[in-house]
Structures are given as structure tokens and as C-alpha cells.
C-alpha positions, 0 to 999 in steps of 0.5 A, spaced: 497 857 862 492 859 867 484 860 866 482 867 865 478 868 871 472 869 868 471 863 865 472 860 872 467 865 875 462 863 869 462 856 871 463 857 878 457 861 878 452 857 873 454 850 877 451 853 883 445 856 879 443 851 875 438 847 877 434 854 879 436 856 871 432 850 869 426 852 874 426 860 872 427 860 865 422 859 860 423 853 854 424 856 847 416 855 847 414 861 851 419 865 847 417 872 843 414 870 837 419 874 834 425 872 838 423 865 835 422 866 828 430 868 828 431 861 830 427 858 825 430 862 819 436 861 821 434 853 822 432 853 815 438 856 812 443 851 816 439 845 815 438 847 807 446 849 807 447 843 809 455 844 810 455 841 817 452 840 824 451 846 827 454 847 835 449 851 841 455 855 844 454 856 852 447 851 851 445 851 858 440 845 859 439 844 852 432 847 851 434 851 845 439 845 842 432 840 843 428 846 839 433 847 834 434 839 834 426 838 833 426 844 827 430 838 823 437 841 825 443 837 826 446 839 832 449 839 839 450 843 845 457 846 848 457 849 855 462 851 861 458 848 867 459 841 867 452 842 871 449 845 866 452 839 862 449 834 866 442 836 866 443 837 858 444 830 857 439 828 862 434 831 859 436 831 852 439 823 852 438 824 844 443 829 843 450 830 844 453 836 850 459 836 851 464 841 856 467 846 853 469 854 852 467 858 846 475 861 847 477 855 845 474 850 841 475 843 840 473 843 833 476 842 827 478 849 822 472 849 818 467 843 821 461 847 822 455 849 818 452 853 823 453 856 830 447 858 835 450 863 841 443 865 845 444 870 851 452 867 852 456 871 850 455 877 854 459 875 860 465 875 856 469 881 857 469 885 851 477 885 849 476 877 849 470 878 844 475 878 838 478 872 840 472 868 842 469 871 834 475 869 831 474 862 834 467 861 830 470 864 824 475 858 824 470 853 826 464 855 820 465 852 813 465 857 808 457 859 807 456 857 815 452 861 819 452 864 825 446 867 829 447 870 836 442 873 841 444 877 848 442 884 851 445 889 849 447 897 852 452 900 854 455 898 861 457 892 865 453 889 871 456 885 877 451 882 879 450 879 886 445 874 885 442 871 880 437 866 880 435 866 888 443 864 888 449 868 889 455 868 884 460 872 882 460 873 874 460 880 871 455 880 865 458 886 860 452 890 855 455 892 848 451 897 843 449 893 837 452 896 832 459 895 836 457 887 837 456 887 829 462 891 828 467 886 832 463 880 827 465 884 821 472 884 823 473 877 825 471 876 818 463 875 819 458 878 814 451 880 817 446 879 814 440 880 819 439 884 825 433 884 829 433 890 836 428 888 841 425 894 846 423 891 854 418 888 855 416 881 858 420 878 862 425 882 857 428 888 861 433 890 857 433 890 851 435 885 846 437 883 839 439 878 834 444 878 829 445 873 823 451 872 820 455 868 814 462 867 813 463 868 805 466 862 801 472 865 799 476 870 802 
């Protein structure tokens, strides 16, 4: 069967930028202080669950799977450029970063205390989101958590360039109530939500969602 284009496009286009992304982008550290508090709640929950590690779906470089690592999270990194898989490893030689696509993971129904998706979901057209949620539905353990992170809006972006590089990915800008909708309908609860105005480097706005998939059905 063939690759979805888009998948082809998103780890075409961050095997060119990778190297850039690691010199443009901040480390979790430099991070709003609010958009690092729901990290570190979501650390907590996770590793007092104890229900299993948690996987960094779309990790990059790994910067945010070294932060939720040194918050005391079992944790390892998933990412579609084997570029950006290779700086991981580099760079984190204590962690485990492996290729992958959140479209189909290759992890056992119910493996998983916790999923991280931080500004990586929004290059997934929006009728592939319900496949790509259904996936961290099957992957969590009953109690486990999600916690996911993007821009939100109201349309898609082709962007010519990212990075100072060309590429060919589009990025597509949802609503938060509908992001949280297609959680609820894969069967997700959320418990939390946060909504961030520009500012910074920010220049869209950007929200945080909280997740949990019920223990029973």
C-alpha cells in the first residue's frame, strides 16, 4: 500500500530542515512558563500512574523527550525523519528514539502509560486525525494519558519555506473545541485545556489539551 503523500512530504521536508530546526528552535527551557507547566503536570500524573512509559510522538531532536526524561518520566521518542532521529540519538544517547509514524504505531494495544504530542499533529490533514487519535486511544492503558500541543485556527498553510529551507508539507490550523471533539470521539476524556494568545515567538495562537482514556468502556 502506498504512503499517504503527506507523510512522504513531512519526512522529506524535516530531513532537509533538521539540522536548522535544532539551530532555530528554543529548548524546552526557554519555553512560556505556562507552556511549561502543562508538561510537568502531565509528568506527574504519568509517572505517579505508573501504568507504563510514555511515548514523544513526532519527538524532533528529542529536546522535549530529554525534558520530560529529566522530570523523572519513563520515556522514549517517535519521529518520521530519520534525520531528526539520528540528532536525537546523538544528542540524548541515554534515550530511545526510534522512526515511526503516529498513523501506525508499532506498539502493543494498551502499552502505554502516556503520550506527549507537542506541535506534531498539525501537519496531519484533518480526515486522517480520527485514524492518527484511534491510534493513542489503542496504545494507552486504561488511565493513561494524553497530552497534546499545537496552533490552533481556522485554516491550512503551504508554506514554501521553513526553517530558511524549502519544503513541501502543509500544516492545517483546527479550532480547539473541534481538536477536542475528535479526542472525545475516539474515546479520550479531557481533562484540561489551555489557550494561548500570540506573543513571543508564538505567532498564532496555541493550546494544550489534557487527556485520559477511562478505565473501563
Amino acid at each position: 500500500m502506498a504512503e499517504p503523500s503527506f507523510l512522504t512530504a513531512v519526512r522529506e521536508s524535516y530531513g532537509t530542515v533538521a539540522a536548522d530546526y535544532v539551530e532555530r528552535v528554543p529548548p524546552p527551557s526557554a519555553m512560556h512558563p505556562l507552556s511549561r507547566a502543562m508538561p510537568a503536570g502531565f509528568a506527574e500524573l504519568v509517572r505517579t500512574a505508573a501504568l507504563g512509559p510514555v511515548a514523544d510522538l513526532g519527538c524532533g531532536p528529542g529536546r522535549v523527550t530529554a525534558h520530560l526524561a529529566g522530570l523523572g518520566v519513563s520515556v522514549f521518542g517517535v519521529d518520521l525523519s530519520p534525520r531528526m532521529v539520528g540528532l536525537a540519538r546523538r544528542a540524548h544517547p541515554g534515550l530511545r528514539f526510534t522512526e515511526g509514524s503516529m498513523t501506525a504505531l508499532e506498539t502493543g494495544d494498551g502499552e502505554l502509560g502516556g503520550i506527549l504530542a507537542w506541535y506534531s499533529t498539525h501537519h496531519t490533514p484533518p480526515r486522517w486525525l480520527p485514524d492518527v487519535f484511534a491510534e493513542f486511544h489503542r496504545t494507552l492503558a486504561p488511565g493513561g494519558r494524553l497530552l497534546w500541543g499545537d496552533y490552533v485556527g481556522d485554516e491550512p498553510l503551504r508554506p514554501t519555506h521553513g526553517y530558511g529551507r524549502p519544503v513541501s508539507y502543509e500544516s492545517y490550523l483546527l479550532p480547539l473545541d473541534r481538536m477536542a471533539g475528535l479526542l472525545e470521539q475516539a474515546g479520550l476524556v479531557v481533562t484540561a485545556r489551555l489557550e494561548q494568545e500570540p506573543g513571543g515567538r508564538a505567532n498564532r495562537p496555541h493550546a494544550c489539551l489534557l487527556a485520559r482514556k477511562p478505565e473501563t468502556p
